[in-house]
NURO-551890 format. One record per residue (C-alpha): residue number from 1; chain; x, y, z negated. Coordinates in Angstrom, 3 decimals. Each point is the difference from the previous one (the first is absolute). Layout:
BEGIN
   nr  kette        c1        c2        c3
  NUM      A         X         Y         Z
...
This chain:
BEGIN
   nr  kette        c1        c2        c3
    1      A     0.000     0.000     0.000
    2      A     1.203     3.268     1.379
    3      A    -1.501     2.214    -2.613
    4      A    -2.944    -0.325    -2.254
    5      A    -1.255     3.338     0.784
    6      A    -0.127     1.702     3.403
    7      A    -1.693     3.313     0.115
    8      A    -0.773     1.365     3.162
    9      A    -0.304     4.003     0.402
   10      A     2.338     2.409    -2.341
   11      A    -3.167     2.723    -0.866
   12      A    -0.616     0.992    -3.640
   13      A    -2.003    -3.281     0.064
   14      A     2.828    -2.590     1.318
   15      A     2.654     1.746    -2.215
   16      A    -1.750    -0.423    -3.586
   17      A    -1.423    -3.592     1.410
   18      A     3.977    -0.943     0.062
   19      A     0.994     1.686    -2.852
   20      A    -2.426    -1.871    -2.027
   21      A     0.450    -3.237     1.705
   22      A     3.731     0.815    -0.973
   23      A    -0.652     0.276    -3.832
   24      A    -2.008    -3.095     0.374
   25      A     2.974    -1.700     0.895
   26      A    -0.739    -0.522     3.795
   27      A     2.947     0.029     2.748
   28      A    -1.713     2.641     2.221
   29      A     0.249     1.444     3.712
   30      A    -1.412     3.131     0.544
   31      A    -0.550     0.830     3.973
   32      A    -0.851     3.406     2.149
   33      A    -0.158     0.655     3.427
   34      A     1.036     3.771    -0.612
   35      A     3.712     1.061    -0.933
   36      A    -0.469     0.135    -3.494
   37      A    -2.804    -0.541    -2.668
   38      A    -2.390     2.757    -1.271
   39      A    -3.026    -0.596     2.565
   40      A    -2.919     2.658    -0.042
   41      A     0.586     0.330    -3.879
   42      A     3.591     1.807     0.913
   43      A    -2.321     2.314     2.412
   44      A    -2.584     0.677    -2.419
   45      A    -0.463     2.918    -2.847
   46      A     0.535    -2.963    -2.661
   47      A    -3.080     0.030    -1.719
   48      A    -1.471    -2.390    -2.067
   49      A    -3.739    -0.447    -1.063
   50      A    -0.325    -1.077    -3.272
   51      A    -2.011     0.987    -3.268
   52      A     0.853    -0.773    -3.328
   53      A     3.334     1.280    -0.055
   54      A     2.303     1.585    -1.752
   55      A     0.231     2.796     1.824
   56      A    -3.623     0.589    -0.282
   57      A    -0.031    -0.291    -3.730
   58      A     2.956     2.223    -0.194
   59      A    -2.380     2.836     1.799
   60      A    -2.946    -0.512    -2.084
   61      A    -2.032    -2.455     2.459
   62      A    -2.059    -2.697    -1.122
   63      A    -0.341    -2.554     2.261
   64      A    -0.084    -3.781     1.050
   65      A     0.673    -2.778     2.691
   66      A    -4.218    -1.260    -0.625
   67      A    -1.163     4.180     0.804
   68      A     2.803    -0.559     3.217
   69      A    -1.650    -3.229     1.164
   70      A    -3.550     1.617    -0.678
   71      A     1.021     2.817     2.220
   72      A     2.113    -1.972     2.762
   73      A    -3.084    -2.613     0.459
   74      A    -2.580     2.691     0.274
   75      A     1.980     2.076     2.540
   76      A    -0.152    -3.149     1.918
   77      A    -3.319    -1.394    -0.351
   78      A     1.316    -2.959    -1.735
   79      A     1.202    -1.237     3.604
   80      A     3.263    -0.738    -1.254
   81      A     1.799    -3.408    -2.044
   82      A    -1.324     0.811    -3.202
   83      A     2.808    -2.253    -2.086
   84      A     2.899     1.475     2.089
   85      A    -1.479     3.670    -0.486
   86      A    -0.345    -1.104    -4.191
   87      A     4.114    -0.992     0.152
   88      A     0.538     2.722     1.625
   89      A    -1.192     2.447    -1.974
   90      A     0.672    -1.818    -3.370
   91      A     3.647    -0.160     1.107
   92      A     0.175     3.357     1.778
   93      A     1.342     1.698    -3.778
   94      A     2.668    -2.726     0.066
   95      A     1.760     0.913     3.807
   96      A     0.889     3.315    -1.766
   97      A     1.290    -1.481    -3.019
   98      A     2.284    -2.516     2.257
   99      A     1.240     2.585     2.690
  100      A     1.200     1.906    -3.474
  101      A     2.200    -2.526    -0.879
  102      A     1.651    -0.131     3.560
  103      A     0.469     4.008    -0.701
  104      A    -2.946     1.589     2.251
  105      A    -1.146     2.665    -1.640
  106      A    -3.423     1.631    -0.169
  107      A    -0.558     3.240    -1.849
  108      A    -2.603     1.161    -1.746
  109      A    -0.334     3.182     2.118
  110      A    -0.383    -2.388     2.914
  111      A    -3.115    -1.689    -0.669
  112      A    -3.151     1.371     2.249
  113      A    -3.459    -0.972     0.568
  114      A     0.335    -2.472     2.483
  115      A    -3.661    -1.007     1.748
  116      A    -3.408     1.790    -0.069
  117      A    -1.235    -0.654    -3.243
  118      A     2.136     2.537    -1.929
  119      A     2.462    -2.706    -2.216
  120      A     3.747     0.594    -0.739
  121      A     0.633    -3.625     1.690
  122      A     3.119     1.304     2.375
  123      A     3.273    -0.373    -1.253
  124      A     2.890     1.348     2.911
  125      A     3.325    -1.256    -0.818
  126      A     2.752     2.777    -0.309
  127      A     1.970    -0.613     3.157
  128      A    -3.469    -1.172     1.515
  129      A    -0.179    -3.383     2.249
  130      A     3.672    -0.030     0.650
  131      A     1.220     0.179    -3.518
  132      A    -2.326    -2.977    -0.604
  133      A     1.086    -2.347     2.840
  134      A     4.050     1.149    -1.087
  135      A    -1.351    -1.434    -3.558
  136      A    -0.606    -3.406     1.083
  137      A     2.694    -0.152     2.327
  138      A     2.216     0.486    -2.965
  139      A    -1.852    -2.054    -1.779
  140      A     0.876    -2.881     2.594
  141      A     2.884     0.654     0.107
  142      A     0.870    -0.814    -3.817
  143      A    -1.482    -3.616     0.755
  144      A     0.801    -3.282     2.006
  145      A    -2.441     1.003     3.293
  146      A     1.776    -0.710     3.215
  147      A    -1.974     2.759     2.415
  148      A     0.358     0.280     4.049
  149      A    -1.105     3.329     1.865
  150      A    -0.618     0.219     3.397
  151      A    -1.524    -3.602    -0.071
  152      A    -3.408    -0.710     1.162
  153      A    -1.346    -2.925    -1.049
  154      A    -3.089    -1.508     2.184
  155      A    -0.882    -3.629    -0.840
  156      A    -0.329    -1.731    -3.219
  157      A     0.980    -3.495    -0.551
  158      A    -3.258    -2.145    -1.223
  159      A     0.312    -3.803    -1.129
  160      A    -2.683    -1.671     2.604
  161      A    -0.992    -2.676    -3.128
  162      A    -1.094     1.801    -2.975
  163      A     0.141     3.874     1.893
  164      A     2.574     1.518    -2.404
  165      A     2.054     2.410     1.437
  166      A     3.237    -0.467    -0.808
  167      A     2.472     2.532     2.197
  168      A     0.204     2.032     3.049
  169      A     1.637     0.032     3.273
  170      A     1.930     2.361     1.127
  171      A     2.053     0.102     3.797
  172      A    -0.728    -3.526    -0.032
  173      A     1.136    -0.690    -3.249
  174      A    -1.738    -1.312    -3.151
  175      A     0.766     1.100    -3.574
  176      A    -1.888    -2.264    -2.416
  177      A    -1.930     1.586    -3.128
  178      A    -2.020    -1.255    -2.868
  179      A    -2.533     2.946     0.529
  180      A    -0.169     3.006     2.627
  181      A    -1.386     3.405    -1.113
  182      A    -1.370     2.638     2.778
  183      A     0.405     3.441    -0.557
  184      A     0.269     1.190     3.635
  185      A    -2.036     3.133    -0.561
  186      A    -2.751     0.795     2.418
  187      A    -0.484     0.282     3.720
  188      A     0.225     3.340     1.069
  189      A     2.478     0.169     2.348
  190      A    -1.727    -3.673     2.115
  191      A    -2.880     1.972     2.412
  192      A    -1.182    -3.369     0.792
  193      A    -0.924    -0.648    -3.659
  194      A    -1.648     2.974    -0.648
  195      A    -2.188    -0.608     2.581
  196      A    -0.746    -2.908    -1.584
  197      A     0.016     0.237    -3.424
  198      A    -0.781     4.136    -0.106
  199      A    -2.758     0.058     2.172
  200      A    -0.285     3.883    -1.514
  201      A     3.713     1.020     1.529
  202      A    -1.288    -0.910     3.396
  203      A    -2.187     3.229     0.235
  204      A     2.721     1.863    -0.024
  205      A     2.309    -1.698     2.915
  206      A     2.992     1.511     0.974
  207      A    -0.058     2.926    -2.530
  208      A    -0.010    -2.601    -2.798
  209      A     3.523     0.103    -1.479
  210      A     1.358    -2.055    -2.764
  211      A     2.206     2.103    -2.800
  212      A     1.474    -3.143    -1.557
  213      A     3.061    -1.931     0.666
  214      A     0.224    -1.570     4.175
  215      A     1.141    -3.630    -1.189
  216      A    -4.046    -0.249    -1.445
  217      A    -1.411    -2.131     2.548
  218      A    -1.441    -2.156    -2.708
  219      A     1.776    -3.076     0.480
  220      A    -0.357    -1.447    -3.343
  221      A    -4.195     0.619     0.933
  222      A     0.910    -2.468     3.213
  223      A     2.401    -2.647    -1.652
  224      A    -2.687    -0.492    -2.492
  225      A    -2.578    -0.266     2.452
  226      A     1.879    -2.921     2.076
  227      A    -0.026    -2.093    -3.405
  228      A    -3.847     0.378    -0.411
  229      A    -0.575     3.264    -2.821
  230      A    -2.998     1.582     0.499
  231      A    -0.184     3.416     0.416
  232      A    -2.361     2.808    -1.949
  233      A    -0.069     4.102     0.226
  234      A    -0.627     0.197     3.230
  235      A    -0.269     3.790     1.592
  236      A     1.354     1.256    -3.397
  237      A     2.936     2.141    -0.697
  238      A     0.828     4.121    -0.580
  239      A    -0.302     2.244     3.263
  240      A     1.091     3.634    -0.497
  241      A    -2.091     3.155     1.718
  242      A     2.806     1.573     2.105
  243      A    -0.022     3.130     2.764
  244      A     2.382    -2.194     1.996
  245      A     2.749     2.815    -0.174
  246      A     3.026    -2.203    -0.413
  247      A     0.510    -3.507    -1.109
  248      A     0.830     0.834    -3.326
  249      A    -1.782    -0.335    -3.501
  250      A    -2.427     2.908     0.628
  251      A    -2.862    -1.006    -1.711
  252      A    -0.217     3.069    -3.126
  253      A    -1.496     2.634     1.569
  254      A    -0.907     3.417    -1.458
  255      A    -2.647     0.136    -1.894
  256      A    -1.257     3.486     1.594
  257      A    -0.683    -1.744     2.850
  258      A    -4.291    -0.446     1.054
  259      A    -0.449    -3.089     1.337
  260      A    -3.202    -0.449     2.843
  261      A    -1.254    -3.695     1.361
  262      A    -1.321     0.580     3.981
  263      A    -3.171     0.306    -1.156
  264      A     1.508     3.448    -0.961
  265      A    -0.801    -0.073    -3.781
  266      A     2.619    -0.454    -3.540
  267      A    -0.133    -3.681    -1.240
  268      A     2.213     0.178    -2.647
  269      A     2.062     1.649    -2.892
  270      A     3.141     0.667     2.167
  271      A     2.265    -0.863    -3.136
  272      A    -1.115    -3.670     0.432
  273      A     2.969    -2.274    -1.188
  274      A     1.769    -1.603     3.064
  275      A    -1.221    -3.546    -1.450
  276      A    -3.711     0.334     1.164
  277      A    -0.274     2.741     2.899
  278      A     0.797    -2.144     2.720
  279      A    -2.851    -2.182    -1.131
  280      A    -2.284     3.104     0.237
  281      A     1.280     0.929     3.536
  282      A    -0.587    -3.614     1.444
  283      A    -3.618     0.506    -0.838
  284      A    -0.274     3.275     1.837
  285      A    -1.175     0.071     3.919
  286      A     3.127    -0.423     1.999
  287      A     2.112    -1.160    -3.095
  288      A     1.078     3.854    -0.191
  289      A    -0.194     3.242    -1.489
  290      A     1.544     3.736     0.218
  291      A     2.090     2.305    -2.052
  292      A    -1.280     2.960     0.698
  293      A     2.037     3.615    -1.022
  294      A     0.410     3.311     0.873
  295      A     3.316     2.386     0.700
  296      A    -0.322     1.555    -3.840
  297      A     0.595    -3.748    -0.759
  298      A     2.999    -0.987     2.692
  299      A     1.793     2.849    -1.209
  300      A     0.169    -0.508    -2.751
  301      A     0.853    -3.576    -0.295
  302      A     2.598    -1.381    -1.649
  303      A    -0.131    -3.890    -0.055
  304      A    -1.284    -2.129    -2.237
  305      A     1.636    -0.101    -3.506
  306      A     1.527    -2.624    -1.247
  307      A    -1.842    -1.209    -3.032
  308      A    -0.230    -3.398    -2.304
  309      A    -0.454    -2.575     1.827
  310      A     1.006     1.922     3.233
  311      A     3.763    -0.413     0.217
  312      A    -0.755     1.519     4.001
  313      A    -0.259     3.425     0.345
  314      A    -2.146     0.280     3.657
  315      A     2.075     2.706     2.025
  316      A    -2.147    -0.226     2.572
  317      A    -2.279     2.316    -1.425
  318      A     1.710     3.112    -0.088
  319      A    -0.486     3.337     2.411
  320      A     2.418    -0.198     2.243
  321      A    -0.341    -3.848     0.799
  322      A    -3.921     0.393     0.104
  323      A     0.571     2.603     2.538
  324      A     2.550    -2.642     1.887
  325      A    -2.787    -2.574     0.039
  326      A    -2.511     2.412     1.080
  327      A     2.110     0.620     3.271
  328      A     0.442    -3.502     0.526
  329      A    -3.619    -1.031    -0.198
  330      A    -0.354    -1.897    -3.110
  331      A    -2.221     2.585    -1.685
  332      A    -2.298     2.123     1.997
  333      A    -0.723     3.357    -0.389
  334      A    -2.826     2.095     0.844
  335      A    -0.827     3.571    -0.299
  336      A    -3.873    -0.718    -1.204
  337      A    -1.101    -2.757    -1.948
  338      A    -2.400    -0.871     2.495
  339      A     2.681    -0.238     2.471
  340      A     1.930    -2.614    -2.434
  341      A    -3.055    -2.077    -0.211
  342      A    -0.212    -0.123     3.561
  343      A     3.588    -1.056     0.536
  344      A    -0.035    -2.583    -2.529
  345      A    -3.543    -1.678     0.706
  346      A    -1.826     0.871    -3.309
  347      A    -3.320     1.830     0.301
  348      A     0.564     3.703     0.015
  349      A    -3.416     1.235    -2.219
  350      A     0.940    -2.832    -2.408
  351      A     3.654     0.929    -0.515
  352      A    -0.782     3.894    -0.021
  353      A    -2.541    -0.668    -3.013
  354      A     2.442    -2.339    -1.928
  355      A     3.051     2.611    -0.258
  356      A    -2.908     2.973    -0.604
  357      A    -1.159    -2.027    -3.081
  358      A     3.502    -1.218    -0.995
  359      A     1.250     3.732     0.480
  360      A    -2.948     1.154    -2.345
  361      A     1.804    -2.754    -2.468
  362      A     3.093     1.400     0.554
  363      A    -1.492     3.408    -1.064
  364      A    -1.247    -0.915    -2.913
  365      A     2.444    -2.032    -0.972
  366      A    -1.333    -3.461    -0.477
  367      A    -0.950    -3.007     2.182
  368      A    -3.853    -0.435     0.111
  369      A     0.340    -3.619     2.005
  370      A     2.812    -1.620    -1.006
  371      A     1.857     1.621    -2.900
  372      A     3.208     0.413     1.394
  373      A     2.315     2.188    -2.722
  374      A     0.203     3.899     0.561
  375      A     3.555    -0.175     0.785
  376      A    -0.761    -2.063     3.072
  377      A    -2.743     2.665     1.399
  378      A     1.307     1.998     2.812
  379      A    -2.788     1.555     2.257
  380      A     0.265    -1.087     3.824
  381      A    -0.835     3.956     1.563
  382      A     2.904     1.369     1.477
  383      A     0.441    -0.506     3.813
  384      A     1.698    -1.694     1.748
  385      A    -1.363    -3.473    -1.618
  386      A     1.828    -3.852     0.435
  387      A    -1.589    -3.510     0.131
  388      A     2.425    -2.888    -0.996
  389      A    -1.575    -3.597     0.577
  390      A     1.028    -2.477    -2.622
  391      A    -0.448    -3.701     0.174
  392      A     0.672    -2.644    -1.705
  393      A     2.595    -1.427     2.342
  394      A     2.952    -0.825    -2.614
  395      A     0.737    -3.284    -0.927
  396      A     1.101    -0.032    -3.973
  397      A    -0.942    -3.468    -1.450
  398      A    -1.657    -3.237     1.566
  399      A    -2.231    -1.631    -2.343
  400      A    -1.089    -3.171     2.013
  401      A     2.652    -2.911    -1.200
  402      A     0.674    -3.672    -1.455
  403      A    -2.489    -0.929    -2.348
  404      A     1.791    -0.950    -3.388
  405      A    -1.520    -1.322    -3.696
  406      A     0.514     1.813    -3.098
  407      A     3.806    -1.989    -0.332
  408      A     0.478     1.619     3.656
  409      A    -0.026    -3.570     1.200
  410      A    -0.958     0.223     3.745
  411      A    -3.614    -1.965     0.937
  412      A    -1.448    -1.301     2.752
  413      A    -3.488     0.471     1.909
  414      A    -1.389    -2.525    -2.812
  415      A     1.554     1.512    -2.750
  416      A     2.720    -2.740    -0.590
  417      A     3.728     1.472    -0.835
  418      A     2.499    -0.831     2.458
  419      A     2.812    -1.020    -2.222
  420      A     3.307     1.582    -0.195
  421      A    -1.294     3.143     1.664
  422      A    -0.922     3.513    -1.764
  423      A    -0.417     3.312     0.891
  424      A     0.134     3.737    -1.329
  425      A    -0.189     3.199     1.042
  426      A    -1.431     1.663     3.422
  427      A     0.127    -2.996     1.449
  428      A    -2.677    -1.689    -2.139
  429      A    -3.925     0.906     0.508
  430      A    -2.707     0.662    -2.473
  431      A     1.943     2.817    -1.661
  432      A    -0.657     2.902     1.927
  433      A    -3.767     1.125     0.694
  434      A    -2.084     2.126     2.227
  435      A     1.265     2.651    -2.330
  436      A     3.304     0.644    -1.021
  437      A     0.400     0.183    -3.814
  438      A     2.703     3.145     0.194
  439      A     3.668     0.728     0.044
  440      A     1.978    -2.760    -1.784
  441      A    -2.563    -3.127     1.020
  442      A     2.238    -1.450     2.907
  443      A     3.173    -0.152    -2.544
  444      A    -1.660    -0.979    -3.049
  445      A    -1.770    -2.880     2.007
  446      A     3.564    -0.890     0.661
  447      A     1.791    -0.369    -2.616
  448      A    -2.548    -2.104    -1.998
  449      A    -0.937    -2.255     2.833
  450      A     3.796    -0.099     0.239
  451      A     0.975    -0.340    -2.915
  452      A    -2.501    -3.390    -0.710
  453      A     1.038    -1.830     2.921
  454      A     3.578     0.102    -0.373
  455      A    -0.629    -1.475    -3.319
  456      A    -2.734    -2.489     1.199
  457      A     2.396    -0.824     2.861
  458      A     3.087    -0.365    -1.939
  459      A    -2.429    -2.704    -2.503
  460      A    -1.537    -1.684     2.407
  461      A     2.803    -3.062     0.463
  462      A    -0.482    -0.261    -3.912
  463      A    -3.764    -0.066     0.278
């Protein structure tokens, strides 16, 4: 035997699945198609969502992992695994705790409200995703892990007699495990899955962009496919709302902005968090909607602040670049609003009422439809005017993925474990719902998912 552990995919969720098959004992191989670990997690803000903490206690918050799972299955119509979501959230506290000990750090200052229902749940690591994928790189490297990079592993070695798998092949060659864990991350980067699996990202064609790493094609989805695991989560995952400017991480726009559907009217508080607006969008004729300003506005601009739990400052928003963007196309201007509606295909009585009774708002200084703080009002009245059409065209997470038990064991169509084979992190369904539970969910998910099947792996000769 080779190994007893081979872990393929070196994300936040492959690296703490091998450091904890390490401690079990386990000889382990850790493999990634990219050039080094990290994943999305080294891309991300490093947030984790997790209540109970600490940190929260620290700041005077009372809170709990059953008022997190209360929350997390609501926001998802219960259309989710309920005893991965109950681990999850029960061991959310814990993934801070552990990350500690590897020497992330998480200030007080830095946790935010993280979702739509108003808790302290997001905790950004100082150094953000980066400093937390360095962590458990160090981390590996203070234990016995052998780990090759730019390795892409495609086929897993099954025993034909009992089903167990027991290896994988790679350039023709086999290296034998006890157990195999997959933490591949998702599929953004494979068009051909999302057409299959995100049925949503299809809408979008060729604008559709993914913002995570190119080497997730979801292979570990495929491998555990061609051994008979079921999938679940189909047509789940996180799209952002983007104007398409750039393919960059664009999605906090300024709040001052008043956003229009085609029908020409406001659907929503335009400080919306990130996590459910492209969910509102989708519903909306055309799968679209406007940003609509005026010149007092573009000039001045200044970006969007950086803020907790937004480590990306968005430059595009400033005067001068507006301006640059205007003369290229990508925001149209008008000299009537009339004229704007017409260029932009939204009804031009319906539009002209909506900014007259959002300008009366402005005037009086509070938001009669949807409550959107004073500091966010700016009245849409000074010619020329500018349409920006945002859609929901960026690719952040894939929820569909290998269905897994509550000991990350994968399953079958019949619910029957394939033995030897477990799986963690984006690559795993069931996690992820129609509605993204805010910043932090992705990483949190994991490290716990991660963290149990390297130690359910690294048992499973014994058991």
């Amino acid at each position: 035997m080779d190994y007893d552990v081979i872990v393929v995919g070196a994300g936040a969720a492959g690296m703490a699945a091998a450091i904890e098959a390490a401690d079990f004992g386990a000889r382990v191989l850790l493999v990634d198609a990219a050039k080094q670990p990290g994943g999305a997690t080294a891309l991300s803000g490093g947030v984790v969502y997790a209540a109970g903490t600490s940190i929260q206690r620290n700041r005077g918050i009372v809170d709990s992992s059953d008022a997190m799972y209360s929350y997390y299955m609501a926001l998802n119509q219960f259309k989710l695994e309920p005893a991965l979501i109950k681990i999850f959230c029960d061991q959310s506290a814990s993934v801070l705790d552990w990350l500690g000990t590897l020497g992330v750090e998480f200030p007080d200052d830095n946790l935010y409200q993280s979702g739509v229902d108003g808790s302290f749940r997001g905790h950004r690591a100082k150094g953000y995703g980066a400093a937390i994928a360095q962590a458990l790189e160090g981390a590996l490297s203070q234990r016995k892990v052998d780990i090759a990079t730019n390795t892409r592993i495609r086929r897993l070695v099954q025993d034909k007699n009992n089903g167990r798998v027991s290896g994988v092949f790679f350039e023709g060659n086999e290296i034998q495990a006890n157990s195999v864990i997959l933490t591949t991350g998702g599929f953004g980067a494979n068009v051909q899955m999302r057409a299959q699996l995100f049925a949503d990202v299809s809408d979008a064609g060729a604008r559709a962009w993914y913002v995570g790493p190119k080497e997730c094609v979801g292979d570990g989805i495929a491998m555990a496919q061609s051994v008979g695991a079921a999938l679940t989560g189909l047509n789940r995952g996180l799209l952002l709302v983007t104007p398409g400017f750039a393919k960059d991480f664009e999605t906090y726009l300024p709040g001052w902005l008043l956003y229009v559907s085609r029908e020409g009217r406001r659907f929503v508080n335009e400080t919306i968090a990130y996590a459910v607006f492209a969910r509102i969008v989708s519903d909306l004729p055309g799968k679209e909607c406007f940003a609509i300003f005026d010149e007092r506005s573009r000039e001045n601009a200044k970006g969007a602040p950086p803020s907790v739990g937004n480590p990306w400052s968005n430059p595009m928003w400033n005067a001068e670049s507006l301006a640059q963007l205007t003369e290229k196309g990508l925001i149209r201007r008008a000299n009537t609003l009339h004229e704007l509606a017409e260029i932009i295909g939204v009804d031009p009585l319906a539009l002209t009422h909506t900014v007259a009774d959002y300008n009366h708002d402005v005037m009086l200084g509070k938001d009669s439809v949807f409550f959107k703080k004073p500091e966010f009002l700016r009245s849409v009245s000074t010619p020329p005017y500018y349409a920006v059409s945002l859609r929901p065209d960026m690719i952040c997470i894939t929820g569909a993925g290998i269905r897994i038990n509550a000991r990350t064991e994968v399953v079958d169509q019949t619910g029957a474990v394939i033995p030897g084979l477990y799986a963690a992190g984006e690559t795993v369904g069931g996690v992820f719902g129609d509605s993204y539970l805010g910043g932090g969910n992705a990483i949190t998910s994991a490290i716990v998912f991660g963290r149990i099947a390297g130690s359910r792996a690294a048992s499973f000769l014994k058991e």
